[in-house]
FIDO-633563 format. One line per field, with one value per residue (C-alpha): residue in three letters; x, y, z. Coordinates in steps of 0.1 Angstrom, whole numbers, always signed. Layout:
BEGIN
residu = ALA; ...
u = X; ...
v = Y; ...
w = Z; ...
This chain:
BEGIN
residu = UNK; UNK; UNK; UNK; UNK; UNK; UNK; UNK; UNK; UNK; UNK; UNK; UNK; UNK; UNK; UNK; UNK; UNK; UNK; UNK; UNK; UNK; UNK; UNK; UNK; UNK; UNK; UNK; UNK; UNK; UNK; UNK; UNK; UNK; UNK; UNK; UNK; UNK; UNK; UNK; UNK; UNK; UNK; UNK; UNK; UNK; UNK; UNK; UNK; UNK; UNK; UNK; UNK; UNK; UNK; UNK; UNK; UNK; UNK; UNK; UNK; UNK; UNK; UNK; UNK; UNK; UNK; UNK; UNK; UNK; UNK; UNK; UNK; UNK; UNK; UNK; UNK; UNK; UNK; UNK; UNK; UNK; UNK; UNK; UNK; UNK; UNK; UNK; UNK; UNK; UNK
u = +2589; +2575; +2591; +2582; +2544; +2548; +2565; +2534; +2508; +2523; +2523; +2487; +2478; +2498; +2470; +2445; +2447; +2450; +2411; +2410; +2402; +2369; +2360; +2335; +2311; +2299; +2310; +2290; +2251; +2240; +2209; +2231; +2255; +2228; +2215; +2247; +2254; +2218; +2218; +2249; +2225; +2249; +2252; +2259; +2296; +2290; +2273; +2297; +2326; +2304; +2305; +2340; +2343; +2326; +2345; +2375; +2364; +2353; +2393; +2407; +2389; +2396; +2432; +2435; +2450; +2427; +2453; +2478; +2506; +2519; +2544; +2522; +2489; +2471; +2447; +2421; +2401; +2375; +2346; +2357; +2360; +2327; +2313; +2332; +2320; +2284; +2286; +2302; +2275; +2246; +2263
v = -347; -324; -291; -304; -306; -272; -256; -270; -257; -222; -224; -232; -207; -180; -191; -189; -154; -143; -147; -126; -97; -110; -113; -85; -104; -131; -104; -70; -74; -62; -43; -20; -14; -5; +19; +36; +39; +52; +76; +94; +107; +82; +95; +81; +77; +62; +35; +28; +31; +6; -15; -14; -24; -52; -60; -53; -83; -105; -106; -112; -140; -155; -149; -170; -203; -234; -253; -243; -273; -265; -295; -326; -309; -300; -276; -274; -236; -246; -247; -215; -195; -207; -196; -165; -151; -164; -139; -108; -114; -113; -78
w = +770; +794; +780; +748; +757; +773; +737; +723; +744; +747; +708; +703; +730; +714; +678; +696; +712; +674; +676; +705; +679; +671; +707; +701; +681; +710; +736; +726; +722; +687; +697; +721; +696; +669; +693; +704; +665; +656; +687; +665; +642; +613; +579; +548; +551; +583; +572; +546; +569; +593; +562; +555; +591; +584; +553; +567; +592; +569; +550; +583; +587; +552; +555; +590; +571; +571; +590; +614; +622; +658; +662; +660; +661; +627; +642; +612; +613; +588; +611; +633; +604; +596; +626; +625; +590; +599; +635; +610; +584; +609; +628
């Protein structure tokens, strides 16, 4: 039972470090990273690739599945992703 409970939690912590790669949206302070990006003089095709950045983002986060079985879990991602989009729209 034990090693079973162990499988389990090593699998949900293995999902959940998949969202380690939008860690920068609650970890980085917008204002500081407008400035850096302003204080490079951005043109056009900055902001566009900024954009795409953005975009790019945004997929990711569609494509993370709306529920993740791990063994007898049913981890539903409804609300994260949610969150997630929310955090990229207002960057």
């Amino acid at each position: 039972m034990t090693g079973s409970i162990q499988g389990t939690k090593n699998s949900v912590n293995r999902f959940l470090i998949g969202f380690n790669r939008f860690d920068w949206l609650w970890k980085k302070i917008q204002i500081e990273e407008l400035k850096k990006f302003n204080a490079t003089d951005p043109q056009l095709e900055d902001f566009e690739e900024k954009l795409n950045e953005f975009s790019d983002f945004q997929n990711e986060v569609a494509a993370v599945p709306g529920i993740e079985q791990i063994g007898a879990l049913s981890l539903q991602t409804g609300n994260v992703k949610g969150s997630l989009k929310s955090k990229i729209r207002s960057w």
